[in-house]
MDAnalysis code that builds the backbone (N, CA, C; Angstrom):
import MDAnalysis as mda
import numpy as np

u = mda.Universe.empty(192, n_residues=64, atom_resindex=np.repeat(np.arange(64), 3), trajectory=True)
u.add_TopologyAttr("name", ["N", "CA", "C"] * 64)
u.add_TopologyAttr("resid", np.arange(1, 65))
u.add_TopologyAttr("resname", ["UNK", "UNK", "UNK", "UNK", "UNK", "UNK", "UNK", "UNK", "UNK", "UNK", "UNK", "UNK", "UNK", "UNK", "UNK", "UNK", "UNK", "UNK", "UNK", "UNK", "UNK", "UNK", "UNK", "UNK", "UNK", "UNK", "UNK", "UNK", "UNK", "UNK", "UNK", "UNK", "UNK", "UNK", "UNK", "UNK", "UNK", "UNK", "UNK", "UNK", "UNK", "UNK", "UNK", "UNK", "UNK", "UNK", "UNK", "UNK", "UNK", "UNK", "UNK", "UNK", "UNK", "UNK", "UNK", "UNK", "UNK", "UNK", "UNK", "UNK", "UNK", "UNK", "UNK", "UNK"])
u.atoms.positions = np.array([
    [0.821, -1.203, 0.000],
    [0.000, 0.000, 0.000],
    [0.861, 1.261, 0.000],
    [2.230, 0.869, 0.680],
    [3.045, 2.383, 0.540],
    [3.619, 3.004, -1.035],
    [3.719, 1.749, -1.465],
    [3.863, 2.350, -3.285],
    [2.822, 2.896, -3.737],
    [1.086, 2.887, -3.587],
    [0.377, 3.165, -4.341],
    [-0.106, 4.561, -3.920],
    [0.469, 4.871, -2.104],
    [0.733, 6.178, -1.865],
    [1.497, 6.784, -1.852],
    [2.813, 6.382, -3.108],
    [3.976, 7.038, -3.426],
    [5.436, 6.781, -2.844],
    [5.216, 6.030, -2.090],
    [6.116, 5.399, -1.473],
    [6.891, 4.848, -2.504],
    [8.033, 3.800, -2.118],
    [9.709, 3.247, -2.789],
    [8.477, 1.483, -3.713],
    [8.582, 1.392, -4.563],
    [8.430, 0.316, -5.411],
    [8.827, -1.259, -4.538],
    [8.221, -2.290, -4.622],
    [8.343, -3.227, -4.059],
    [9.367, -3.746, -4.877],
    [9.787, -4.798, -4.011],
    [11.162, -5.564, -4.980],
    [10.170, -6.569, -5.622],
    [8.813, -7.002, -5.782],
    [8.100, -7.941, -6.550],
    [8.436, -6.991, -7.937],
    [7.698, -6.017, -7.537],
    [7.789, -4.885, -9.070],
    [9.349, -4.932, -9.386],
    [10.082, -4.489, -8.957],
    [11.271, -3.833, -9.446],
    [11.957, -5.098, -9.789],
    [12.031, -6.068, -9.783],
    [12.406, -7.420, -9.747],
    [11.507, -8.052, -10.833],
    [10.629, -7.841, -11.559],
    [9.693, -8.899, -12.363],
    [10.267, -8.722, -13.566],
    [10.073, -10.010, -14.610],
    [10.821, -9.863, -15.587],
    [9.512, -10.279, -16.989],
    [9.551, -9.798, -17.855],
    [8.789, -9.974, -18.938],
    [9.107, -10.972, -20.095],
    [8.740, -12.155, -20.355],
    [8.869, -13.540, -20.898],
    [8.023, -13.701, -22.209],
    [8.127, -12.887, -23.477],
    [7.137, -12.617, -24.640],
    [6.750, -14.152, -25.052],
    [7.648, -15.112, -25.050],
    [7.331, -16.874, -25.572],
    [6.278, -17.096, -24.091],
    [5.932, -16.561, -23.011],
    [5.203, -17.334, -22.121],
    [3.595, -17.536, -23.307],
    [3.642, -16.382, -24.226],
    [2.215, -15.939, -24.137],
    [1.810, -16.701, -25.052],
    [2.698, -17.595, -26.061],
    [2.312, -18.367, -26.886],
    [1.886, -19.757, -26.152],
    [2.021, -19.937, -24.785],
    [1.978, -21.465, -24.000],
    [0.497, -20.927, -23.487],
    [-0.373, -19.890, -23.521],
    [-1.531, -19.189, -22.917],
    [-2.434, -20.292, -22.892],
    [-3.058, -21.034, -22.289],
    [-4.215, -22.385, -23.140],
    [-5.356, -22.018, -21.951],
    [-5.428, -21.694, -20.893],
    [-6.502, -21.824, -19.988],
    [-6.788, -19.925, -19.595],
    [-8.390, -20.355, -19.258],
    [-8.535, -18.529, -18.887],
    [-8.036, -18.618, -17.095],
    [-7.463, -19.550, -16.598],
    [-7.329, -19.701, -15.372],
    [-5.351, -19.115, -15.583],
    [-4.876, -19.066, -16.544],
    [-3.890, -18.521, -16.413],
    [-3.845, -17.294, -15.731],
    [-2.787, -16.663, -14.732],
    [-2.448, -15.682, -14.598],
    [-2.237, -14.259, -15.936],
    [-1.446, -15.034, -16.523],
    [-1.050, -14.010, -17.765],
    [-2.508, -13.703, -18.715],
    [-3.267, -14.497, -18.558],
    [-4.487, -14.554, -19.798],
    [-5.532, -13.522, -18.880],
    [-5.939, -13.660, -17.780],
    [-6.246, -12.850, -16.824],
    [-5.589, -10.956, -16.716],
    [-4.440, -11.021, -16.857],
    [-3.674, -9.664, -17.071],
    [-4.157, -9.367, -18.333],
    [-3.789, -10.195, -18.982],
    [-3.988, -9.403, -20.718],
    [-5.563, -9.125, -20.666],
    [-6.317, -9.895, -20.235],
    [-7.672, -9.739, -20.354],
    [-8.403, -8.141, -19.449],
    [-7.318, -8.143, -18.419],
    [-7.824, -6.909, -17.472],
    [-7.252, -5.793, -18.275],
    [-6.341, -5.829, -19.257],
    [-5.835, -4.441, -19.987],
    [-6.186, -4.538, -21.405],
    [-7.121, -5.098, -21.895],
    [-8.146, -5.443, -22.955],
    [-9.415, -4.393, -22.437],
    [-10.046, -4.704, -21.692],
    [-11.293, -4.486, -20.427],
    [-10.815, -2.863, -20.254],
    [-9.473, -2.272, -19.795],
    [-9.113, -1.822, -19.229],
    [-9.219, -0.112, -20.559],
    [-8.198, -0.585, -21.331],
    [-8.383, -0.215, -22.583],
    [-9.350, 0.471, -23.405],
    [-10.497, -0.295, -23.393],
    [-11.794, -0.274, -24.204],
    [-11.326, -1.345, -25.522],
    [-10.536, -2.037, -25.474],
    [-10.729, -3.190, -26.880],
    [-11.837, -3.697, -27.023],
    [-11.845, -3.980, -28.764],
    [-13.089, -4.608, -28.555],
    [-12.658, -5.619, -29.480],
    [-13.753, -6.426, -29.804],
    [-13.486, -8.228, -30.341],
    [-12.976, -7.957, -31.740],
    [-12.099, -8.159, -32.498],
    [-11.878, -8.179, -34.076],
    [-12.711, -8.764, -34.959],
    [-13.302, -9.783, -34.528],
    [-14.577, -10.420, -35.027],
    [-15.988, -10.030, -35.388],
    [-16.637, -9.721, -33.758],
    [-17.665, -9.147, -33.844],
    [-18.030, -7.679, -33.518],
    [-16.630, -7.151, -33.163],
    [-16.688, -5.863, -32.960],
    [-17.570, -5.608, -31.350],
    [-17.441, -6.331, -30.697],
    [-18.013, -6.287, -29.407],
    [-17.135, -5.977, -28.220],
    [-17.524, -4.943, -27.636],
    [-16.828, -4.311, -26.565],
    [-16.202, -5.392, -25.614],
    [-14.904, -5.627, -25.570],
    [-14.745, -6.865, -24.389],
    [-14.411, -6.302, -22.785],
    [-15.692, -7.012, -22.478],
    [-16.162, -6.577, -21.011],
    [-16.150, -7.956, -20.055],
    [-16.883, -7.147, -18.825],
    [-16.874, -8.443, -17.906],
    [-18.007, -9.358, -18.422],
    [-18.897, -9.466, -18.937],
    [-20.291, -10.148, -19.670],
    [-18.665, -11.375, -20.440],
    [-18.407, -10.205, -21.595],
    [-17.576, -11.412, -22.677],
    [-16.517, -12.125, -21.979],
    [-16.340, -11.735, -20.794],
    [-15.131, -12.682, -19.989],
    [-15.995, -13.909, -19.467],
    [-16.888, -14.330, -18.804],
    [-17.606, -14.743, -18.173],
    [-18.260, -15.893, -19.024],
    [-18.689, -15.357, -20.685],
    [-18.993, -15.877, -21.406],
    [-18.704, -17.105, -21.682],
    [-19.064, -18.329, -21.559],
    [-19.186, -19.768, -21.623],
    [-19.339, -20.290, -23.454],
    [-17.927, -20.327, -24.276],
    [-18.688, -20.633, -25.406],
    [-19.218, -22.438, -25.516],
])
């Protein structure tokens, strides 16, 4: 909580490293990483390339 009131960066943060081949192993929405990408999709305003549908919490949830 002291970083997000400006405080010194945690060593989780300052320490994490970014792995671009993880994202091709992505297979479950229970992933961590598929979850992130999905919250800065959401986050964003992206929407589906397909149907052009806003991806929200409804299209996360969504059971195809």
């Amino acid at each position: 909580m002291d970083w997000v009131s400006g405080g010194p960066e945690p060593d989780s943060i300052r320490d994490a490293n970014f792995v671009p081949g993880r994202l091709l192993s992505v297979r479950t929405r229970n992933s961590a990483v598929y979850n992130g990408l999905i919250s800065l999709l959401m986050r964003d305003g992206c929407r589906n390339l397909r149907t052009g549908e806003a991806i929200d919490v409804q299209v996360y949830f969504y059971e195809d």
